[in-house]
N, C-alpha and C positions, 0 to 999 in steps of 0.2 A: 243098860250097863250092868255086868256081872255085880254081887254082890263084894265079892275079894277087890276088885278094882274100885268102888263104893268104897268100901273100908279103909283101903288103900287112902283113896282120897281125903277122906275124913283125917285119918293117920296127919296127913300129910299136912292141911290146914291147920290142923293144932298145934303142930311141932311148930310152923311158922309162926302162929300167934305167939307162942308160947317166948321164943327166941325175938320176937317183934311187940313190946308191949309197949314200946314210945308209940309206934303206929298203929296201935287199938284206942293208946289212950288222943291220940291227935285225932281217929275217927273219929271220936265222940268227941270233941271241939266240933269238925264238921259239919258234923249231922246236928248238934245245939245251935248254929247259924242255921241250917236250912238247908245245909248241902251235900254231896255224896263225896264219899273219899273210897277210894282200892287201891290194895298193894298189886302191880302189877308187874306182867313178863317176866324177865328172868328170876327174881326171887321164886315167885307160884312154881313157874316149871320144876328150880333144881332142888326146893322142898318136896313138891309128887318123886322126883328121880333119885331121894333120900342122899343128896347133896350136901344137906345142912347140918355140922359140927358145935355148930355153936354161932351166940351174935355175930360173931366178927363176921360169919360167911353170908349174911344177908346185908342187903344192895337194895337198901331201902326208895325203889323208886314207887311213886304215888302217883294216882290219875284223881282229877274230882270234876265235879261238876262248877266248880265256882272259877270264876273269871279271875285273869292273875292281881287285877288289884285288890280283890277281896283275898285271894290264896295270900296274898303279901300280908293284908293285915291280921290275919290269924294265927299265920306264922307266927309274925311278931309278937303279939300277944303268948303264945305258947313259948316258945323258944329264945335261946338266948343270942341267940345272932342271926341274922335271914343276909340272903345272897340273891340279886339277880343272876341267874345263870343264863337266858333269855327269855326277858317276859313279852317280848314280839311272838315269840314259838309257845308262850304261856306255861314257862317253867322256875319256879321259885325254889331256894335254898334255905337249909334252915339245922341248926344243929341244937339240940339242948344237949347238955352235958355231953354223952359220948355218940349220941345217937343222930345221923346223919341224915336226912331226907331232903329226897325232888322233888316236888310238885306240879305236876304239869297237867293244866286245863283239856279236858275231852277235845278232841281234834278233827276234823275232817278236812287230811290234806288233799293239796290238787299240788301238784308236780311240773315245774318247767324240765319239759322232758331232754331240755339241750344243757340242764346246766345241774340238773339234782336239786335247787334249790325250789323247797315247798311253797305253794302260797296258801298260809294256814287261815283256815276257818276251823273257831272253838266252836266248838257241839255240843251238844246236851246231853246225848246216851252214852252209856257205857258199854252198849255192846255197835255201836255204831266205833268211838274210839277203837276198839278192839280189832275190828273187821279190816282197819288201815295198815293192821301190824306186818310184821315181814312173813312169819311162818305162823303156825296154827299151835304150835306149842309156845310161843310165846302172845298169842291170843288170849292168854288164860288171867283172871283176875280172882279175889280177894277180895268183898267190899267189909269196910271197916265201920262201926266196931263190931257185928253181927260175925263176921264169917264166912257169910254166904260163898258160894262156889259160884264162878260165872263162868262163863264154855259154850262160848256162841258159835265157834270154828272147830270142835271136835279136838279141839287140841290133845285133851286128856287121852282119848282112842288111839291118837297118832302116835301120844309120848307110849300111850301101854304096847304098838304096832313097834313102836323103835324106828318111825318113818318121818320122813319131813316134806310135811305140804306147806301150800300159799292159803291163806285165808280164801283170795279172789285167783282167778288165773295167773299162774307163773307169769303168762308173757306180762299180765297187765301191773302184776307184781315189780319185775323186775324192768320193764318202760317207766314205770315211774322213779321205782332207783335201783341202776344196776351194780351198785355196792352188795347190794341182798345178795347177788349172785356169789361172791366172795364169801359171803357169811352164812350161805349155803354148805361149803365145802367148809367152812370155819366149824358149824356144827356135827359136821361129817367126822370130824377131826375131835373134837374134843368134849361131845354126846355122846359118840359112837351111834349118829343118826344113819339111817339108810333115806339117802336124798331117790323121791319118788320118783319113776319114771320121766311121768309131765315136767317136771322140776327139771330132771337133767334136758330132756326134751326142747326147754325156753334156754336155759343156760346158753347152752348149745348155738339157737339161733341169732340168741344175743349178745354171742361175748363179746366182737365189735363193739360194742356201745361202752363197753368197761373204759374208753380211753376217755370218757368225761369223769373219771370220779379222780381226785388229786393221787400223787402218788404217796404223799403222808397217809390218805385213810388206804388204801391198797397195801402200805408197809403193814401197817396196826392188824387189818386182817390177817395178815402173813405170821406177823410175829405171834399170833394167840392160834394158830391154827397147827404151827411149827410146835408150839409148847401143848398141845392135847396130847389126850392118851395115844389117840391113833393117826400121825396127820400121814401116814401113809393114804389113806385113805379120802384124807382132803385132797393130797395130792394129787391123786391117781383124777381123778372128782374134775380138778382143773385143767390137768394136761388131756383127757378123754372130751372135754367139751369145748377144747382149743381157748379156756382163759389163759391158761401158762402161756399159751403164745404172744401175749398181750402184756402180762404183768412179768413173770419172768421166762422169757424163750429158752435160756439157757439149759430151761428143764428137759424137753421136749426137746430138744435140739437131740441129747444122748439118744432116744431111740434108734435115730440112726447109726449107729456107732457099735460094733462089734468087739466084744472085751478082747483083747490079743492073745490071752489063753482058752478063747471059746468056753469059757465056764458058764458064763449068763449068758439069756436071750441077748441082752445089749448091756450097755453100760448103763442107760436107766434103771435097768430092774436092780442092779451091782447097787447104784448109789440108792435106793432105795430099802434095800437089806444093810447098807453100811449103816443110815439112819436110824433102822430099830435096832440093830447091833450097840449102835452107838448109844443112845438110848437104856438099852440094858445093861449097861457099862455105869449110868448117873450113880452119885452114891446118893446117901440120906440127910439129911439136915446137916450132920457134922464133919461130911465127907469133904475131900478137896474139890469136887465139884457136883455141889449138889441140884438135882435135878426139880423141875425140868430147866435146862442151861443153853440158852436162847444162841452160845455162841456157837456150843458144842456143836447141839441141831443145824447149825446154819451151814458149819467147816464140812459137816459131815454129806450136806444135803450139793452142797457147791463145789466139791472135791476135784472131783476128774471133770469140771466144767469147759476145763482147756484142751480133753478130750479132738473137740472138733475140727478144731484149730490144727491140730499136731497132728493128723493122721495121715501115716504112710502106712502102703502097701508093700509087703516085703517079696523078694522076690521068689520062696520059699512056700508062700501063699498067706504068710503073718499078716498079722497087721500091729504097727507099731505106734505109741503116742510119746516120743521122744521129747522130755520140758515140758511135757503139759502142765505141770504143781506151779510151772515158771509163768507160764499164758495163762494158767487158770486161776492164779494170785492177780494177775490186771484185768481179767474179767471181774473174776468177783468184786472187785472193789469200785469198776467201773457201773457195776450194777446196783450194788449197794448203797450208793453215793446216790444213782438216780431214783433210789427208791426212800430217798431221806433218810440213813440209818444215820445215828451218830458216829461221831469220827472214830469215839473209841471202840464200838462196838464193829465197823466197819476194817480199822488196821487189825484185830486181834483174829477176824474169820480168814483175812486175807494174808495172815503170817501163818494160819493155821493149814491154808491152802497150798501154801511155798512152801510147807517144811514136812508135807505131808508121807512125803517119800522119802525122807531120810532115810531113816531106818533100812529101809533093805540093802544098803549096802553093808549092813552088821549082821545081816543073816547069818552068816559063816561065824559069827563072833570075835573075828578078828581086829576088830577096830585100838585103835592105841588109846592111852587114857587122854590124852589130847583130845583127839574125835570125839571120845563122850562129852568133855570139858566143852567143846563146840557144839555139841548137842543141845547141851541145857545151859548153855550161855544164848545161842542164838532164839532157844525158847522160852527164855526169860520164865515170866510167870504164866504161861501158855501151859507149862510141861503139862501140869494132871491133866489137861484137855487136847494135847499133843498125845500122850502117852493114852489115851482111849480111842481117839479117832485114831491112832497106826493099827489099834487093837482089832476097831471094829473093820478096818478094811479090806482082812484076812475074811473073805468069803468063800474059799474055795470049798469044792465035794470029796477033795482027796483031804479022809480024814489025818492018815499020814504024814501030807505036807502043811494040815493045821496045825497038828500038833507041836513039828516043827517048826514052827513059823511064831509060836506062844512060846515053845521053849528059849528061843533065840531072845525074842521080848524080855522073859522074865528076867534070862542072863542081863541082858542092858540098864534092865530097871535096876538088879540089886546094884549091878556097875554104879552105876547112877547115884546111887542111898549109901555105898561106902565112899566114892569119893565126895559130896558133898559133905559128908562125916569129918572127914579127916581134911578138907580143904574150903567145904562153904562155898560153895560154888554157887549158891543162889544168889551172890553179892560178891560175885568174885569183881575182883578190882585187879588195877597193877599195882606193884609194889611200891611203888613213890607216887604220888598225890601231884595233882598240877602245881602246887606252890613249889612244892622236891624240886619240879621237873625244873621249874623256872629257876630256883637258886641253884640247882646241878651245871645250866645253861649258860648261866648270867645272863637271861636274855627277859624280856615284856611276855604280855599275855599277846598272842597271835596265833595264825595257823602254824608254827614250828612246834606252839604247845601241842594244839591237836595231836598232831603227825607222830609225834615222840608218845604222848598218852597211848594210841592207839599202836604203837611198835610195841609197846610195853608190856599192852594187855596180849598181843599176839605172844610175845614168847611168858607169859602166865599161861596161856592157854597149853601152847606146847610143851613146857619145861615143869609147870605147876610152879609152888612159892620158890620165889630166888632169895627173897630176902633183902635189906633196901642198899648193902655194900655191893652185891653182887649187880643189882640192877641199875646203880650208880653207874658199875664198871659198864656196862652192855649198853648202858643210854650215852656215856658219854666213846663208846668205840661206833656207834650208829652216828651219833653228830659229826664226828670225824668226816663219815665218809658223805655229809651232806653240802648241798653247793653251798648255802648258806655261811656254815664256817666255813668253809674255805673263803669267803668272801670276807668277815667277819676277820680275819687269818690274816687277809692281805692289806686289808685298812689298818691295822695296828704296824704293818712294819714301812708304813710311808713314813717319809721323815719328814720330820716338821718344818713349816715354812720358816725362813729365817726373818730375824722382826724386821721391820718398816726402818 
């Protein structure tokens, strides 16, 4: 080992103690019983990868030697609360003051290779523990309270190569859980790892096997691989070794698919430039959408998903995707749903996916103040993430028609920021309230309320504020002409029965 990477490493254990002194000062609790404690995998790594800002970004997980009914009572004695987290899998919880730690007993799984579920046996070594891990840069340990560097899989070489290997053989790696193969491309994505040959090599022969792992843990790798620096990269990672086709096809479906202005190879590479597009559009902490933005990523990555669906051949030699935003809003959400997203996270992609193409029928700038008024009514609280994904999906090479294409945007947006100025349109309402509606009516709460709420907010939309005489006027010339009152009309002039 060079002596700069030596240094490096050194560097890097210190900074970690340094940010970790509950877990120096818990190793020596350990080590005064009799037994071995390390901070391990991901803290070690993203400390050597100069990861570490501060406590908050260390992910205090611990390995020891001691068995979890002993890890349990020493816990306790140190800390002010302990947690089973699963002491079958020999994992213990433990918080003092702000300081958060796992504890899990040295391990030598064996793997039910039809269901992912491990049949654990605790072990004694620490570099035995190590050797089970998924990848060689999270092979790396920590033992506490000394120091020491441990690197029985070369992890550190791979972290300074920028490469991601298996401790043991990929294949035998990833037959025992093919979730790794996901957080293969997870790393891809948000390390900026280069997954090694062999690596892509097992992937590859094994994506088929991906359909035993649930589709909750399949989302969780998605949703952290979507939010890295580079998930182009994880992406490409999945659909090149046929996992996409497995966890979502929809992806890998676009290759086929030729953009109808022949700009890209296909509509893949499109929706894949729209993603970092989209991407470099996040704002900062205090922005309207600060990044990384799980929904933006998703609208932006699922966009033209209805693509496939839609496609006609024009007779001219085009090709056309007529409604795809329309097909490509019930795919997405059809996929979404099967991959457990939550509800709200799932309606916000797939209203993102439906409204995606508005805008270009404002290119020309012609649209009325109604049309914007419908613009940013139907995108509710979506707009900042509306208004980035239409941004990023301007991919073309004629600089020219980009340029026009941003001009026309910018026009829309200030549209946009004067009339919510002068009318509030982020909370536009109609001019009378349901109770107006119903003392205007003289009628109950039903669907008549609906019908008239909703006539009401249409001409706010098209007329802007009428004000509540006017909308009085215009609610009650609409009930007029509805069958209800006239129904309503003809029961008041029956004549009454005559008495008994």
């Amino acid at each position: 080992m060079g002596a700069a990477v030596a240094g490096a490493r050194d560097a890097a254990v210190a900074a970690l103690l340094d940010f970790a002194p509950g877990a120096v000062e818990l190793g020596r609790v350990f080590a005064e019983a009799g037994h071995e404690l390390a901070l391990v995998g991901g803290p070690v790594r993203d400390a050597l990868l100069g990861r570490l800002t501060g406590p908050a970004d260390v992910d205090l997980d611990l390995t020891t030697s001691a068995r979890p009914e002993v890890t349990a009572r020493l816990l306790a004695a140190w800390g002010d609360a302990t947690w089973d987290v699963g002491a079958a899998f020999g994992t213990i919880g433990a918080r003092r003051g702000d300081v958060v730690v796992e504890v899990t007993t040295y391990r030598t799984d064996l793997y039910d290779r039809e269901s992912r579920k491990p049949v654990v046996e605790f072990g004694d070594s620490l570099d035995e523990d190590l050797v089970r891990r998924d990848f060689t840069v999270n092979a790396m340990a920590v033992r506490l309270p000394d120091g020491a560097f441990v690197d029985p899989c070369d992890g550190l070489r791979d972290l300074a190569h920028r490469a991601l290997h298996t401790p043991r053989s990929p294949e035998e790696s990833f037959a025992d859980d093919p979730l790794r193969m996901l957080r293969a491309a997870r790393f891809a994505s948000t390390l900026g790892l280069r997954v090694a040959p062999a690596v892509v090599e097992a992937m590859t022969e094994r994506a088929s096997t991906i359909g035993i792992v649930s589709a909750e843990r399949v989302r969780v790798e998605l949703e952290k691989l979507l939010l890295g620096a580079h998930p182009r990269e994880g992406l490409e990672l999945l659909v090149g070794t046929g996992l996409a086709e497995r966890v979502l096809p929809e992806l890998p479906a676009l290759q086929l698919e030729i953009d109808e202005h022949h700009r890209h190879k296909d509509v893949y590479e499109h929706t894949l430039t729209v993603l970092e597009q989209a991407i470099d559009l996040e704002d900062g902490p205090g922005g309207d959408v600060p990044g990384p933005d799980l929904v933006l990523r998703l609208a932006a990555l699922l966009h033209d998903i209805g693509k496939p669906a839609t496609r006609r051949f024009e007779s001219g030699g085009g090709v056309s995707f007529h409604h795809h935003e329309v097909v490509g809003a019930k795919m997405t959400a059809k996929r979404m749903k099967a991959l457990r997203f939550d509800t709200a996270t799932t309606k916000a992609v797939a209203r993102l996916v439906e409204l995606h193409l508005r805008f270009h029928g404002y290119s020309g700038g012609e649209w009325t103040d109604s049309a914007v008024r419908r613009y940013v009514t139907d995108a509710g609280p979506l707009l900042p993430r509306l208004h980035k994904l239409t941004r990023s999906d301007s991919t073309t090479r004629n600089a020219r028609k980009a340029a026009r294409l941003a001009a026309a945007y910018d026009s829309l947006e200030q549209r946009v920021v004067e009339l919510q100025a002068a009318e509030e349109l982020a909370a536009v309402r109609p001019d009378l309230d349901g109770a107006q509606i119903m003392a205007t009516l003289a009628t109950r709460p039903g669907p008549v309320v609906g019908r008239a709420y909703r006539h009401l907010l249409e001409l706010r939309l098209d007329r802007g504020p009428l004000g509540e005489e006017a909308a009085r006027a215009e609610l009650l010339a609409w009930w007029a002409q509805q069958s209800e009152s006239q129904e309503s009309e003809s029961e008041s002039q029956q004549p009454e029965s005559p008495p008994q």
